[in-house]
N, C-alpha and C positions, 0 to 999 in steps of 0.2 A: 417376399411381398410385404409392402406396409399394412397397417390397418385401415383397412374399408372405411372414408369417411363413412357409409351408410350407418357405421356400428356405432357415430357420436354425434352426428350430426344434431340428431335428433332431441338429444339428453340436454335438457331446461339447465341454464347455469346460473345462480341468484345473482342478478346483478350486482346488489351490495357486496359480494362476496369479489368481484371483481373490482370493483370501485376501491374495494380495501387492499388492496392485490396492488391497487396501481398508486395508488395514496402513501403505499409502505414504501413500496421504491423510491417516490420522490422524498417523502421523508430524511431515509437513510441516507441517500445521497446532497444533503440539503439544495432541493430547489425549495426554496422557500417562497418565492412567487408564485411559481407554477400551483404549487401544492396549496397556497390560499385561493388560485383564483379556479384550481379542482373542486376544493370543498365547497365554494362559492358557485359554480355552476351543478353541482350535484346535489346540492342540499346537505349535504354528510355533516356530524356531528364532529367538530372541530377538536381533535385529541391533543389538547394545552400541552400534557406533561412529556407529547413528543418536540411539541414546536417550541419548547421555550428555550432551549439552548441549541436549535438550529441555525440561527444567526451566528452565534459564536463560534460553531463548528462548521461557518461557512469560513468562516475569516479564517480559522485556524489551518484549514486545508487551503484556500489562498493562497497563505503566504508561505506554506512549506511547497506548493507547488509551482508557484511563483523564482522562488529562489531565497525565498528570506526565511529559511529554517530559525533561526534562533529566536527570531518573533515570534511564529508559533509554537518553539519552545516556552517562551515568557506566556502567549496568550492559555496553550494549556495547563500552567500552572496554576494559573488565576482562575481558570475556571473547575479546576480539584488538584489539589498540590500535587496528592497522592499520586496522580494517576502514571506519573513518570517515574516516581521516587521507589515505586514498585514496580517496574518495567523496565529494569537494567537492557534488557535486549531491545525495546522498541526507542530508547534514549540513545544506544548506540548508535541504531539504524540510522535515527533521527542526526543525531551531531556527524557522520557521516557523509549525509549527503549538504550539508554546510562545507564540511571539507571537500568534498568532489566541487560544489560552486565554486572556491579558491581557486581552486587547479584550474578550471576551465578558466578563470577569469585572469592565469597566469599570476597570481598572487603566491608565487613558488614561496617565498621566507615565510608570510603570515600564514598559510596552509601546513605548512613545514612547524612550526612555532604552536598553529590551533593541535595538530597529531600526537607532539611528543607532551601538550599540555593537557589536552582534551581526551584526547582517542588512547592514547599509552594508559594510562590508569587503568583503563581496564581489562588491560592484561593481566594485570596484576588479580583481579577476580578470579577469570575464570579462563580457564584452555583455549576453549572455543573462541574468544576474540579475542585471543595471541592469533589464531592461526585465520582469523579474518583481517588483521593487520597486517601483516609481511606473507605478501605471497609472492614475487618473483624478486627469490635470492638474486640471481648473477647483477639487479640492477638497484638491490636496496643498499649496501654499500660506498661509500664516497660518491652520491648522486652527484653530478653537476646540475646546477642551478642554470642554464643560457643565460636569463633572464636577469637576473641577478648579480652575475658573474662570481658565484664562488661556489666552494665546494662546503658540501654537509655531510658529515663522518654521523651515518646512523647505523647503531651496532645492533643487531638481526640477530638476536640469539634466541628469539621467542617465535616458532612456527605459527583470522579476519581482520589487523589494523595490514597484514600485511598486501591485501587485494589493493588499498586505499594505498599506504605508501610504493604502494609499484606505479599510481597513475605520476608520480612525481620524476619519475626515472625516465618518463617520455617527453620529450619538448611538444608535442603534440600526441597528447591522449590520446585520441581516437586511435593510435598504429598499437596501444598497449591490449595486452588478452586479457584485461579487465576493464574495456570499454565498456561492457554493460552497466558497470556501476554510475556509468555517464546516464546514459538513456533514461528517457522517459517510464518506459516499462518498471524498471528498478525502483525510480520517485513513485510512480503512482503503486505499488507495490507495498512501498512502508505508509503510504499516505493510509491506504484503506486498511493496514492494521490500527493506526491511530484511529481514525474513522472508529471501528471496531471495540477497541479497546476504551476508548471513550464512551460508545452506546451500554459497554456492558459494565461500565463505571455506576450509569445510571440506572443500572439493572433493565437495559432498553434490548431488544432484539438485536444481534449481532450479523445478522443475515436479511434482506429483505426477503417480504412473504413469496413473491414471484421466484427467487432463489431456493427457497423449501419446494416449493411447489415442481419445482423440475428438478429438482433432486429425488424427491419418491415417485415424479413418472418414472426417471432413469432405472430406480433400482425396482418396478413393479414390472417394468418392461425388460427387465434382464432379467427377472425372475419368469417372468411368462416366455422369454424368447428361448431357456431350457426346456421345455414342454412340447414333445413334438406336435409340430404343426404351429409352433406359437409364434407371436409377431416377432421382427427382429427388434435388436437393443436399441430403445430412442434414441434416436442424435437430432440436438437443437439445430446443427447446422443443417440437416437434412429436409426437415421440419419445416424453418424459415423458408427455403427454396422452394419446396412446393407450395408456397402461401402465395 
């Protein structure tokens, strides 16, 4: 059994406490409209030193989500050098999925060309994106190019570039077992580490408030759903459906 609305119904919740609940979210996510024309119909005290580089962190998620990764490469530079230049892994991610748009866009040589220029380096760092570069040996090997008509001798001696150059072994990506790195899921995935990584450049929350907030229901309700007789473990989808 769930918990009795009767046992919260009741219990006063401070408006403002909500208003700021719903103000964080759009923040974090920049609506930047929405989130002025909130403050503007609540009366709420307008927090500058979240909203002044909302704009920029709209455009910058734009156009990595768009498909024009290396712009908001350039645009997050401009707005803290550092922030990339210390983020070896979220640069990868980032340059990535510039190469995955190649592929899809059938741009086999310049894809082929950005990998062994761009993506290969940093193998040379570190293990871990050796072995996100090459991941389907039997087709990293004298790829044919269809497209292009020739052949590219790429020598695979290094077990993350290889997830990436397996989508070039397919004439049509989609049939590869590293389709995901196509998908949506995947981009919005590195997007909201950037997202992230930028808020807490600015020493800003990396989490919206609404996000904490059902995280210590989850773990208050899984601590009381050990207690015999106690509620079971919150689930938001659960939740949602009886609303």
């Amino acid at each position: 059994m769930d918990v009795d609305p009767c046992q919260y119904e009741q219990i006063a919740i401070n408006e403002k406490d909500v208003n700021n609940i719903i103000l964080s979210y759009l923040i974090h996510n920049c609506y930047k409209e929405s989130s002025e024309s909130f403050i503007s119909c609540t009366g709420m005290k307008q927090p500058a030193d979240h909203l002044e580089n909302m704009e920029k962190r709209k455009r910058i998620f734009h156009h990595a989500l768009e498909g024009n990764v290396l712009k908001a490469i350039e645009l997050t530079g401009q707005l803290a050098q550092d922030i990339l230049e210390n983020n070896n892994d979220l640069l990868f991610d980032l340059l990535s999925l510039h190469f995955v748009d190649l592929v899809c866009s059938k741009e086999w040589a310049e894809a082929l060309e950005f990998a062994q220029t761009k993506l290969s380096p940093f193998s040379v760092k570190e293990q871990k994106y050796m072995e996100k570069i090459e991941v389907c040996l039997p087709f990293a090997n004298n790829l044919l190019i269809h497209e292009c008509a020739f052949k590219v001798q790429v020598n695979i001696k290094l077990p993350l570039i290889q997830g990436f150059m397996s989508l070039l072994a397919y004439e049509n990506p989609v049939e590869c077992p590293m389709f995901h790195l196509i998908g949506l899921d995947y981009r919005q995935q590195v997007v909201d580490s950037l997202n992230q990584t930028i808020l807490a450049h600015f020493n800003l929350p990396i989490h919206t408030a609404m996000e904490r907030l059902i995280q210590q229901t989850s773990v208050v309700r899984q601590c009381l759903s050990q207690e015999d007789g106690g509620p079971p473990p919150f689930s938001l989808k659960d939740f949602l459906k009886s609303q």
